[in-house]
N, C-alpha and C positions, 0 to 999 in steps of 0.2 A: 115826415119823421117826427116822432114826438118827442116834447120836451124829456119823458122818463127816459125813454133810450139813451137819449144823448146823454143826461146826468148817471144812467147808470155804467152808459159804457168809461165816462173820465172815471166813474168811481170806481169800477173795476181793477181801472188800470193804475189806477194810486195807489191801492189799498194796501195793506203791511201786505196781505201773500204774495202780490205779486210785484209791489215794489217797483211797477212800472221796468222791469229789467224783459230782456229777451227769453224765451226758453229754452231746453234742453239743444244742441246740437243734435245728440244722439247716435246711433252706430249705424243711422241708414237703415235698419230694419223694423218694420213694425208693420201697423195699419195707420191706414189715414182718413179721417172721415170728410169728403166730401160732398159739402154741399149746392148746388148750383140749377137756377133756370135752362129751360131748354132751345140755350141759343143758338144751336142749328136751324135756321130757318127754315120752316115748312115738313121738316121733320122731326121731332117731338122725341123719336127713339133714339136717335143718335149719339146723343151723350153718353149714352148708357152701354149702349156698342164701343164708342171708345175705351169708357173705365174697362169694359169686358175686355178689350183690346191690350191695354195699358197690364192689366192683372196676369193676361197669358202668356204677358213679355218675359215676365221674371220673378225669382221669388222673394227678392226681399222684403218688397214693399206690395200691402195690400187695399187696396182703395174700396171702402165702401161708398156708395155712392146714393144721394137725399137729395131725390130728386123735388124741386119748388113749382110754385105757378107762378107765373109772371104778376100777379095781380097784388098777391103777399109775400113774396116771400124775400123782397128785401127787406121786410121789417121783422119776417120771424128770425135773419139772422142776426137783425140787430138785437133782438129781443136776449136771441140764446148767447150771443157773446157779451151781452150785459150781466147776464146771468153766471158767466162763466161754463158754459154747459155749449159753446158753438164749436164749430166745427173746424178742423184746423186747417182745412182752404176751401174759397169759396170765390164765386164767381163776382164782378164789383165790375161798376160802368169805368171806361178810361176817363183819366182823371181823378179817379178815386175821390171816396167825401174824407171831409176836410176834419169831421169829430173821429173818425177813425184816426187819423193821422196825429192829430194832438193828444190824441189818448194813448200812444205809443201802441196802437193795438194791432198794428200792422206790422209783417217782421222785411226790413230790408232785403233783398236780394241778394245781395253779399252775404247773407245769415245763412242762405238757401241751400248756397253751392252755386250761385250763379258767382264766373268770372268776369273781367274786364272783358276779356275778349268774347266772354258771350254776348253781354248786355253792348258792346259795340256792333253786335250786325242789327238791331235792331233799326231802324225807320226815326229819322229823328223826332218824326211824332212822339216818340218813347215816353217825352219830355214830358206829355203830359201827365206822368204817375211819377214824377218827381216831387221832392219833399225835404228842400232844407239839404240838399245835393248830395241825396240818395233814391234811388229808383225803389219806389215800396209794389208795383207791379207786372208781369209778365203780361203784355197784350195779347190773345190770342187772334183780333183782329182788328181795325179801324175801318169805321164810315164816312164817309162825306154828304153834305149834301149835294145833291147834282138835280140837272132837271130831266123831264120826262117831257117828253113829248111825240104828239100822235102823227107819227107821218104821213099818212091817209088822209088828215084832214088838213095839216099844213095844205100838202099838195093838193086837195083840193079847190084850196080859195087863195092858191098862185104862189106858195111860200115852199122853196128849195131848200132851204136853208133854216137853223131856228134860230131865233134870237139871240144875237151875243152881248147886248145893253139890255139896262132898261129900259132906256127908251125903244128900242126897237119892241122890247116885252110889248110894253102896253101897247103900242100902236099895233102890233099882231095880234093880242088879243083880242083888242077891243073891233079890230075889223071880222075875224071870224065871228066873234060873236055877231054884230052886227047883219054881214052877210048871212051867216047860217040862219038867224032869224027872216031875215027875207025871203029864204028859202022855203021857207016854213018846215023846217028841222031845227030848233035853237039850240048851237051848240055853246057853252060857255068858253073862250076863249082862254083863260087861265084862271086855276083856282091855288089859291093858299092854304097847304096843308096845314090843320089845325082850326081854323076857320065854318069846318065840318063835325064829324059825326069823332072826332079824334082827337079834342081840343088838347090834349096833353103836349101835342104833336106843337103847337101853335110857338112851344119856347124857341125848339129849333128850328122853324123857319123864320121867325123875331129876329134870332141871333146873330143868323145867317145873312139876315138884309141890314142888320143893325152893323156889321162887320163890311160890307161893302162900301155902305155909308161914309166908314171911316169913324163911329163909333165905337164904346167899351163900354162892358157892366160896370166895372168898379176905377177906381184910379188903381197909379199902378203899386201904392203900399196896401190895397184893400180894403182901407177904410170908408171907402165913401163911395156911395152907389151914383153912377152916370151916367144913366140914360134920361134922363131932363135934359137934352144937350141939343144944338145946333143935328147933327149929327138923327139923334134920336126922332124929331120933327120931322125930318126930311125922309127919313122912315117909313115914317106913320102917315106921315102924307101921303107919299108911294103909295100904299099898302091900301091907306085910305082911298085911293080914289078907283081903284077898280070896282069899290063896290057903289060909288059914289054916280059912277058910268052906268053902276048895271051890268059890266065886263065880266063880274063874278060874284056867283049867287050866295049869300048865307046860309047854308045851314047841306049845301049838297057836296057829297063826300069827296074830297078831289081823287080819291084810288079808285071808288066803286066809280063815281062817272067817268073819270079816265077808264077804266076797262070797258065798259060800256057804251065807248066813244060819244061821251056830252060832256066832257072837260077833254081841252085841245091839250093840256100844258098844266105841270103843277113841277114843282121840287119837293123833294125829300130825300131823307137818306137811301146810299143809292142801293142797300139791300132790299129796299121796297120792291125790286125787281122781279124778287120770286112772286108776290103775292103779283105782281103785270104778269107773268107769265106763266101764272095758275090758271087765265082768264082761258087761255085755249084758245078757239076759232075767234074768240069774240078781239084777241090782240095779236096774235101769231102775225108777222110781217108785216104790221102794222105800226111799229113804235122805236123808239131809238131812245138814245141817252143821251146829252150836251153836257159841257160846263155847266157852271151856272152863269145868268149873264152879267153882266159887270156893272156897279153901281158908281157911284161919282167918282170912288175912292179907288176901288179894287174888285175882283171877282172868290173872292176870299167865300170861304161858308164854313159851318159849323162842323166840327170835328166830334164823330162818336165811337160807338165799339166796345170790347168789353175784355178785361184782365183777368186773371188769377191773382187772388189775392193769400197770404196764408197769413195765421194767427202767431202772433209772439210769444203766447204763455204755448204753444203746441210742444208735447214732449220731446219730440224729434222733428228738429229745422228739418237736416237733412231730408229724412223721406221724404216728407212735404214737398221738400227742391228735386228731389228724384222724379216725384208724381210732374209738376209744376213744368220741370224744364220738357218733359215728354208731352202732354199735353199741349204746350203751348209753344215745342217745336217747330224750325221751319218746314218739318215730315207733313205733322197733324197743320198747322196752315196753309198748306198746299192747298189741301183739301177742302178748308171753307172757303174756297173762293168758289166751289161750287153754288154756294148759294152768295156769291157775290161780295165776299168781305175783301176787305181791303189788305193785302198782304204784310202784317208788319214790321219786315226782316227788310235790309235794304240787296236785293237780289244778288248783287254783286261781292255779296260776302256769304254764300249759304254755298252745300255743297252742290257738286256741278249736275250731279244728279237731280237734285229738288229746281234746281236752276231749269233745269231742260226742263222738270214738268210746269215749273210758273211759266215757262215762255211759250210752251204750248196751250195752255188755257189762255192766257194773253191774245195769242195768236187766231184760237179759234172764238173768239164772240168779242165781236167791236165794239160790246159796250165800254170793252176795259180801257181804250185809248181817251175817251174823255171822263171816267171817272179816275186815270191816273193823273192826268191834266190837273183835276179838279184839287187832289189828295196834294200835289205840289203849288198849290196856293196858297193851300192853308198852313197853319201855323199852331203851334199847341196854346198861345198865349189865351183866348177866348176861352180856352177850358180850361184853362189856371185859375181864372177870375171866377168863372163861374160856379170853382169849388167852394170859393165865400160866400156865405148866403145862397147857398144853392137850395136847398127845399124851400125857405120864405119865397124865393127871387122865383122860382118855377111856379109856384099858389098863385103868385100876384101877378103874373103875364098872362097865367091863363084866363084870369078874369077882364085885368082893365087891359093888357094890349087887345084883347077882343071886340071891348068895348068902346076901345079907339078906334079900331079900325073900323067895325060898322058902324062907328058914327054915335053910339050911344051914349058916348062919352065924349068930351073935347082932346083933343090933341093932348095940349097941358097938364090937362087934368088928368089924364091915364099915365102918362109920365112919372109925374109928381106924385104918384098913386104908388108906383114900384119903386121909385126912389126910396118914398116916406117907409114904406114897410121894408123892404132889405136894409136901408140904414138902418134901422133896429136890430136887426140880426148882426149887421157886422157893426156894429156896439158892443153887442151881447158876446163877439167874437175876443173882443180886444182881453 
């Protein structure tokens, strides 16, 4: 994100017009301009079916709908609500960024029409779109990370069962590798997503093992980046030494060779499962899902997913929370758990109806019994932290944890590398 966004969205939000204040309530009728990425996995149209959905419900409220590419279009909306010219709800990762939030530019939930008793079925993950002890987003779903793994080759070189430690990891890995080499088929034994052809990917499995560790990005006032740590070493070590083995290759994709059966085992979040099961013949009964497995500390991993966010200067809260609460219903999240998102209403409080069809998708594909597993480890605090110095803190993992872990850099020194550059940011924060 660049420095102009950031200084034009606090300036927006200061300036005499808008006085930093909430906008209109409004009478619940109008249009609403929506803009949002197409986070229906693997189908692209979907969104767009819904708004259609959403618009032949009723007529007070009518949503136009701008559709983005994943590539840009977080920053063209920071661009247009810098500009005052964005749209008044918009799609934003769980957790929300953190110069939105300071710049009042975001309108609490309470503004919406959401109630107590709504924002209470929520998943206490909720926590993570918390802000000064108000919820400023509606999740439409959560991620975990979890791990993947190839059951066809476990059970080929004698493994039941997949890994529940690290330590078991590595020693499983590094023995298929080793056997399937022998074989003369080499198969890699575990890859780290990110590591590959995906390196964006690298923050979230860092995080994910940095959390196990018993590690943190920041202390817990935010001022001070903490990954130099006992904690952070013990990491990077890890991480370090499979490729240190040879256990896992630099630069080969851990999804493509996973589908392709030459990586046994990788984590990521566990929506990756559409692009496993795009693969066809090449993965069909061949793959499962686990926790992840447990580091010294915990079996904790990174928490993702994506919210409805609306605009504060928008003329009508209301519509907005009309459009908002429908969308991101426990109805319409029933639904994405077809492509494997994580439900984020706590089931026991939705109607009994929505109830019966979460417990039938539950029931019918066993991957949901350990990515719920997984979803109950975790905790919203990693993505608290991560909202501080989040764009620096994401630039600089992607280079020196990379450079850590293939060894191109020293331990220390890739550390003291993300420290040194995110403590500038949260400097620049205070």
């Amino acid at each position: 994100m660049s420095l102009a966004s950031v200084s034009a969205i606090t300036a927006s939000a200061c300036s005499p017009s808008s006085g930093g204040s909430t906008g209109s309530a409004g009478d619940g009728k109008g249009t609403v301009e929506f803009w949002s990425m197409p986070y229906w996995i693997g189908q692209d149209d979907k969104v767009k079916e819904l708004v259609d959905d959403f618009n032949a419900s009723q007529s007070d409220v009518k949503v136009n709908l701008t559709q983005l590419e994943w590539k840009d279009g977080r920053e063209k909306i920071k661009q247009a609500i810098a500009a005052g010219k964005g749209p008044d709800v918009w799609l934003m990762n769980n957790g929300l960024e953190l110069d939105y939030l300071k710049a009042r530019s975001l309108a609490p939930l309470d503004k919406l029409g959401y109630t107590a008793a709504d924002t209470a079925r929520f998943s206490d993950l909720v926590e993570v779109n918390e802000y000064e002890n108000k919820l400023y987003g509606a999740p439409l779903y959560f991620d975990a990370g979890v791990m993947l793994y190839r059951t066809d080759v476990l059970r080929k070189y004698g493994y039941e069962k997949p890994p529940a430690t690290w330590e078991e990891l590595k020693r499983t890995a590094s023995a298929i590798t080793e056997k399937s080499a022998a074989d003369g088929g080499k198969i890699s034994g575990w890859q780290f997503k990110g590591m590959d052809d995906h390196v964006n990917a690298i923050n979230s499995t860092w995080e994910s093992f940095l959390c196990q560790a018993g590690g943190s990005l920041t202390s817990p006032d935010h001022k001070k980046s903490t990954q130099h740590t006992e904690a952070g070493k013990t990491t990077m070590n890890y991480m370090r030494s499979f490729y240190q083995d040879k256990t896992s290759p630099v630069g080969t994709s851990a999804l493509n060779g996973f589908i392709d059966g030459k990586v046994a085992m990788f984590s990521f979040f566990q929506s990756v499962i559409a692009n496993v099961e795009a693969g066809g013949d090449k993965t069909e009964g061949k793959w499962a899902v686990a926790p992840m497995p447990k580091g010294p500390e915990s079996g904790c991993s990174m928490v993702g997913g994506h919210s409805l966010v609306a605009n504060a200067q928008g003329q009508d809260l209301k519509a907005a929370g009309t459009f908002m609460k429908w969308l991101a219903s426990p109805e319409r999240s029933v639904r994405y758990m077809d492509f494997h998102a994580i439900f984020p209403y706590d089931p026991a409080k939705i109607d009994p109806s929505v109830k019966a069809t979460y417990d039938k998708k539950i029931a019918g594909d066993p991957s949901w019994k350990p990515i719920l597993e997984q979803a109950s480890r975790n905790s919203p605090d990693l993505v608290l932290q991560d909202r501080h110095g989040w764009a620096t803190r994401w630039e600089a993992q992607k280079s020196a944890i990379v450079a850590g872990v293939n060894g191109q850099m020293p331990v220390d020194e890739a550390l003291k590398s993300v420290d040194g550059e995110v403590g500038k940011a949260l400097d620049a924060e205070q």
